[in-house]
C-alpha positions in Angstrom: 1.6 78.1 -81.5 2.2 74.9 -83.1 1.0 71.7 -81.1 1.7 68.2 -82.5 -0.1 65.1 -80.8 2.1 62.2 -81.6 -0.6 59.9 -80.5 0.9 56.1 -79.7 -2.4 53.9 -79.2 -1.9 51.4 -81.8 -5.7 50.8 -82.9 -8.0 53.7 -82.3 -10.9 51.5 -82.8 -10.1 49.7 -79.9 -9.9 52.2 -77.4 -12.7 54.2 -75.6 -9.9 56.6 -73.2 -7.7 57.7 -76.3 -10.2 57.9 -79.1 -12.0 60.6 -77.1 -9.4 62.2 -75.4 -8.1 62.9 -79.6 -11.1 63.3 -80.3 -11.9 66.4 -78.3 -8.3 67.6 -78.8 -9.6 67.8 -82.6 -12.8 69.4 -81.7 -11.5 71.9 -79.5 -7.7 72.7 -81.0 -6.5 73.3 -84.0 -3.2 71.0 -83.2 -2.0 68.3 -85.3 -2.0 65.0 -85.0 0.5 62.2 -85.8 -0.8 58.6 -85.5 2.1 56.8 -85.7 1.3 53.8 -86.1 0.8 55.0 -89.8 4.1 56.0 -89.5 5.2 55.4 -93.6 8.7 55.3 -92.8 9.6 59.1 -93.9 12.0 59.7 -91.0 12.7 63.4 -92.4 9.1 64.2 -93.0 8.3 63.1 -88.9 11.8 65.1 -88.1 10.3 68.5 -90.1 7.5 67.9 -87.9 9.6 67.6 -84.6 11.7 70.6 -85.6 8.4 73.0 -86.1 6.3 72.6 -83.1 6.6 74.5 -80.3 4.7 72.0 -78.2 5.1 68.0 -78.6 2.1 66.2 -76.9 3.0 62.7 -76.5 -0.1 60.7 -75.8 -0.5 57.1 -75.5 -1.8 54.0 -73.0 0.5 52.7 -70.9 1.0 49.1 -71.7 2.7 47.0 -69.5 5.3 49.4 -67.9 6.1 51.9 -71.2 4.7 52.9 -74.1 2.8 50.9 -77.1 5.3 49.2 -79.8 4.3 51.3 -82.7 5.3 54.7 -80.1 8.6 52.7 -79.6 8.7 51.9 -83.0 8.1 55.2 -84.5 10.9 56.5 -81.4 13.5 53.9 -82.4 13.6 55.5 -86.3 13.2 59.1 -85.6 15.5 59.4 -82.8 18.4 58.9 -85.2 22.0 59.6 -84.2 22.8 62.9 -85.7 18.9 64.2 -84.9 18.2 63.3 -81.3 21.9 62.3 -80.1 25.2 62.6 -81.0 28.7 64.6 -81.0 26.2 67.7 -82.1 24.0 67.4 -79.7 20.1 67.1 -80.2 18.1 69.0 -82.8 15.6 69.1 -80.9 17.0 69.8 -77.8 14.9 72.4 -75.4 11.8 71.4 -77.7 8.7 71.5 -74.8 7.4 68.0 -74.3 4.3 67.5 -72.2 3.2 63.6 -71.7 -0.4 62.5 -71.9 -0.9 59.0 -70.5 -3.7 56.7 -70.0 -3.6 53.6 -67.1 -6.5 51.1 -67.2 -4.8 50.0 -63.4 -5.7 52.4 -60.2 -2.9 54.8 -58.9 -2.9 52.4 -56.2 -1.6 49.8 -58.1 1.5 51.3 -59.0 3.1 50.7 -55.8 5.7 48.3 -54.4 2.5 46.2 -52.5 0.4 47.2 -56.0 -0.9 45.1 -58.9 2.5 47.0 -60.7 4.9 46.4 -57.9 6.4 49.7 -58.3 5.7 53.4 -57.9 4.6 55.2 -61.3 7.3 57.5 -61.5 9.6 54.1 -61.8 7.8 53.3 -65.2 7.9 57.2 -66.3 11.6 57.1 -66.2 12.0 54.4 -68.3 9.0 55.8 -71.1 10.9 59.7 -70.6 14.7 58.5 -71.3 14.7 58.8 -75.0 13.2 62.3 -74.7 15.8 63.2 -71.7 18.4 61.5 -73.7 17.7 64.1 -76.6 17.2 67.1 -74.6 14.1 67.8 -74.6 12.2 70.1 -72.1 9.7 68.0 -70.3 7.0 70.3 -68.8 4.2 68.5 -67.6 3.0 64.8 -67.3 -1.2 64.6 -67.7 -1.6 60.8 -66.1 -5.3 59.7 -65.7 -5.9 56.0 -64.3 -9.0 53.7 -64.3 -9.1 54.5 -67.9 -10.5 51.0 -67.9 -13.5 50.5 -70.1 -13.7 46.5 -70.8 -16.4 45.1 -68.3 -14.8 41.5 -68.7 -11.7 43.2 -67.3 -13.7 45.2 -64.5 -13.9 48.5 -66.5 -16.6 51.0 -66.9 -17.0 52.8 -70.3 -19.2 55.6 -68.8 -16.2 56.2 -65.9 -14.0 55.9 -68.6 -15.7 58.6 -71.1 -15.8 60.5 -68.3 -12.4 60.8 -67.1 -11.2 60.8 -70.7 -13.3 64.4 -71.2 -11.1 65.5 -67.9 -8.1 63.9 -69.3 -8.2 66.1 -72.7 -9.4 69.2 -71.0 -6.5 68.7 -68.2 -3.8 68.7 -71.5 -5.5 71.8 -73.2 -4.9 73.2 -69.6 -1.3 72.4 -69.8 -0.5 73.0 -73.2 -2.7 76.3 -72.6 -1.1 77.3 -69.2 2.4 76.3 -70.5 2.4 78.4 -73.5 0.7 81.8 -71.6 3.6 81.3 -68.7 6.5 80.7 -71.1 5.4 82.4 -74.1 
């Protein structure tokens, strides 16, 4: 079974939630993964990619209601017209698409009297619509909040590290589970 990560944090070196949660992904699967944001610019090259997997794990933060630029970036050139849309239809269309998101915020925030003044699913809609818009089949959203590690910011890297080891071992489940029931 072929698994690609596209992984959309912008600066591993940053983060505590997504730099584990790839990093036990790497320890434990042999999937690959993309970091896009050393994306080079070889739209056919991250198309290939797209076309072979049987599983597309899209994994990122959420930052302020979507995804990280260099995600939207890297979706804005590879979602061409004629690939991902279009009179043809979408090459990638039925491809199996599970997201893998991190929130620093609590679930309660994301609620109309919330921090985030809206439900999640209001800022999934808007992070899923390329992906709807080229067909794909999404199977599974892994969401894990308080992924918060910066003290100054009211974080805790121990909670964190520990709920990024759940968060990874929550996606194997999913890819796992997904690909025994469907296979």
């Amino acid at each position: 079974m072929n698994v690609v990560v596209l992984n959309g944090h912008p600066n591993l070196a940053q983060s505590v939630a997504n730099r584990t949660i790839l990093a036990d992904l790497a320890e434990q699967t042999n999937w690959t993964v993309n970091h896009v944001a050393d994306f080079d610019g070889n739209i056919e090259a991250e198309q290939a990619q797209l076309l072979n997997a049987d599983v597309i794990v899209v994994q990122f933060p959420l930052y302020w209601s979507t995804y990280p630029a260099v995600l939207k970036k890297w979706v804005d050139d590879v979602f061409t017209y004629g690939f991902a849309f279009g009179p043809e239809g979408s090459k990638i269309k039925g491809k199996k698409v599970i997201f893998s998101v991190t929130a620093g915020a609590t679930e309660a925030s994301y609620s109309t009297e919330g921090f985030n003044f809206l439900p999640f699913e209001h800022y999934q809609i808007a992070y899923e619509h390329p992906f709807r818009a080229a067909e794909v089949n999404i199977v599974d959203t892994v969401i894990t909040f308080e992924m918060n590690a910066t003290p100054e910011e009211g974080g805790d890297e121990a909670n964190t590290l520990a709920l990024a080891h759940r968060h990874a071992e929550r996606v194997m489940a999913a890819v796992s589970q997904f690909t025994e029931v469907h296979a």
